[in-house]
C-alpha positions as CSV (number, residue, x, y, z in Angstrom):
1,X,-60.6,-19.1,0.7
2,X,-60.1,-18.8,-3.3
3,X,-61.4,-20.3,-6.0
4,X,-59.6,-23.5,-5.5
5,X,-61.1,-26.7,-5.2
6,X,-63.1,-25.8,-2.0
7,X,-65.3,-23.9,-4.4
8,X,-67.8,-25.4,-6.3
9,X,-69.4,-23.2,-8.9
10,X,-73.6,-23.8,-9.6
11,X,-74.3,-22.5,-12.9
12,X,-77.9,-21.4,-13.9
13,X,-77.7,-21.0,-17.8
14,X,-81.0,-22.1,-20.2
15,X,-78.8,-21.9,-23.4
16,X,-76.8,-25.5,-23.6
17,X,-74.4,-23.5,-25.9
18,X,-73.6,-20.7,-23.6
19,X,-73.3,-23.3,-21.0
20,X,-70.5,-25.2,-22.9
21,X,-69.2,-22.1,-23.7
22,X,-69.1,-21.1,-20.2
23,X,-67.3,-24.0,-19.0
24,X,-65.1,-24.6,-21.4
25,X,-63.6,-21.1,-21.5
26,X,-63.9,-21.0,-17.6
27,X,-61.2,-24.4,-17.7
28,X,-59.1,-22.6,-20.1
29,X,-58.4,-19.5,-17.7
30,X,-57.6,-22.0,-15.2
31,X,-60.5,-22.5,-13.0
32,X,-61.0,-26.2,-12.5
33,X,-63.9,-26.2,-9.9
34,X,-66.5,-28.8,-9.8
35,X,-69.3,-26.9,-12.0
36,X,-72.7,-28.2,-11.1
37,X,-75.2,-27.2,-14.7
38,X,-78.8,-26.7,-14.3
39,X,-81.3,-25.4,-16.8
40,X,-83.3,-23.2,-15.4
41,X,-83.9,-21.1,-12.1
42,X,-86.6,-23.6,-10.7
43,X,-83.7,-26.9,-11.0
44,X,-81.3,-25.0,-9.0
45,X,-83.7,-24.1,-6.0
46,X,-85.3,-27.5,-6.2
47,X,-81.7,-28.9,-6.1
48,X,-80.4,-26.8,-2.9
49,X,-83.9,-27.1,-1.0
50,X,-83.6,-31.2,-1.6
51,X,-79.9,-31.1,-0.5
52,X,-79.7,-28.4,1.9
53,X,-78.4,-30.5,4.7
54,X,-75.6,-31.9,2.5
55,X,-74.6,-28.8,0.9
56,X,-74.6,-26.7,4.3
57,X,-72.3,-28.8,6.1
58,X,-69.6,-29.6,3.5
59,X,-66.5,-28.2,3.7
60,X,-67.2,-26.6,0.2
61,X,-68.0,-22.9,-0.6
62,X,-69.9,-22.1,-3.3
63,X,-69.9,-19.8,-6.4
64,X,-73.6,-19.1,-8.6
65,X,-73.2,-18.0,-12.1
66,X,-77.0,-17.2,-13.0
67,X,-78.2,-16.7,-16.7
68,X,-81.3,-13.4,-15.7
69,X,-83.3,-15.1,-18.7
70,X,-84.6,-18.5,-18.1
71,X,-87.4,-20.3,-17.9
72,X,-89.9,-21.2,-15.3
73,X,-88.1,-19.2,-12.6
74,X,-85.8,-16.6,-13.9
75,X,-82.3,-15.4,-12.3
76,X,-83.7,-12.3,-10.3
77,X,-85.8,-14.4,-8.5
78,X,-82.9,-16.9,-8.0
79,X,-81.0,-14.0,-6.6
80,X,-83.6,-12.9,-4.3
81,X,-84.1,-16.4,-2.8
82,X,-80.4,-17.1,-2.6
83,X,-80.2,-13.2,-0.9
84,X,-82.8,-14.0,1.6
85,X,-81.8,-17.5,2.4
86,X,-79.8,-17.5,5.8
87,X,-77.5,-20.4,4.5
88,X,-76.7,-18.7,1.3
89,X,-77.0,-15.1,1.4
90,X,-73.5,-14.3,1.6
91,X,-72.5,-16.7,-1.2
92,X,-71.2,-14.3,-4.2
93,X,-73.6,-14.2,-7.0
94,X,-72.8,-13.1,-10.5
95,X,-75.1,-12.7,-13.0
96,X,-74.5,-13.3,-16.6
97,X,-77.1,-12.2,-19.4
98,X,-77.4,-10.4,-22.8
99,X,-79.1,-7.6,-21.3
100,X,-77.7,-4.2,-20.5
101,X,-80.4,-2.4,-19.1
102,X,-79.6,0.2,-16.6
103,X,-82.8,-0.7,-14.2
104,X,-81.8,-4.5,-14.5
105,X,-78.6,-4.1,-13.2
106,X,-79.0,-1.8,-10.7
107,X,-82.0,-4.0,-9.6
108,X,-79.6,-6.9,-9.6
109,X,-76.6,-5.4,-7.5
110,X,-79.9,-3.6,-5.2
111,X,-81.3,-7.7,-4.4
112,X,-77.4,-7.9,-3.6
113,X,-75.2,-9.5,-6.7
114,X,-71.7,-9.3,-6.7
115,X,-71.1,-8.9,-10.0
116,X,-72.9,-7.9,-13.6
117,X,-72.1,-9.4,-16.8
118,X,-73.6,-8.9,-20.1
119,X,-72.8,-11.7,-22.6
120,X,-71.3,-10.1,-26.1
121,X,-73.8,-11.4,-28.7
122,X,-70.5,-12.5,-30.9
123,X,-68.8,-15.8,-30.0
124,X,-65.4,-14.9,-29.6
125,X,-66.2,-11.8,-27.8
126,X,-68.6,-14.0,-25.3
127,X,-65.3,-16.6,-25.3
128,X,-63.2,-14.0,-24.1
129,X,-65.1,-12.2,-21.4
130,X,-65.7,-15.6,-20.1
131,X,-62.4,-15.9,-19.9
132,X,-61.8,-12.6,-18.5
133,X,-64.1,-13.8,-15.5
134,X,-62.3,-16.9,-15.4
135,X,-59.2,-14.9,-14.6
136,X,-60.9,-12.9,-12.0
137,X,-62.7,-15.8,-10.1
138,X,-59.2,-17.1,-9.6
139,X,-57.9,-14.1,-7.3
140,X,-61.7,-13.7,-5.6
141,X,-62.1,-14.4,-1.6
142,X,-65.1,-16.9,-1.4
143,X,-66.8,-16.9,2.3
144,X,-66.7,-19.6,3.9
145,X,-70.3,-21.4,4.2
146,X,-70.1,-21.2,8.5
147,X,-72.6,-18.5,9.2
């Protein structure tokens, strides 16, 4: 399965701009997935622990693009839970932040993300490696959600 409309994409990002930003330069490289926006780490968990049921047994894959920097739960610990949850842990992750520490990634892709991205601080640059994923989410294999 690709990223075609079978996918729906949850994205974790604190910053409304680099949300909008996200999206919007997401659509332009073609990727037209539902994108479900939450604000933190603790909304998305909340949201698949109150709609586990539902979200298990659609026909939908998904897709989490997680800010590492966020309040009241950060991404790391999203990661881990999503790693560690039987229904999810094979779901790719990919997480987007503006740091480029070397022990942060490595952490990250050790919990089990698929993928790494530090956000340029400049808004074209962010635009365009946004972009850049946009293109590569379009040729990825997605797993299906049947465990």
């Amino acid at each position: 399965m690709n990223m075609k409309k079978e996918v729906v994409i949850f994205l974790a990002e604190d910053d409304d701009g680099h949300s909008l930003l996200i999206k919007k330069n997401l659509k332009r490289a073609g990727v037209l997935n539902e994108i479900f926006y939450f604000r933190d780490g603790e909304e998305i968990l909340n949201y698949i622990k109150n709609n586990r049921e539902k979200l298990v047994n659609s026909n939908f894959s998904y897709l989490f693009l997680i800010d590492i920097r966020m309040p009241k739960v950060d991404g790391v610990e999203v990661l881990r839970q999503l790693k560690k949850d039987k229904d999810f842990h094979k779901m790719p992750v990919i997480m987007i932040t503006t740091t480029d520490d070397p022990k942060e990634i490595a952490l990250c892709h050790e919990i089990g993300c698929n993928n790494y991205i530090t956000k340029p601080v400049d808004y074209d640059k962010f635009a365009n490696a946004i972009q850049q994923l946009g293109l590569f989410l379009l040729i990825t294999e997605i797993p299906e959600m049947i465990i």
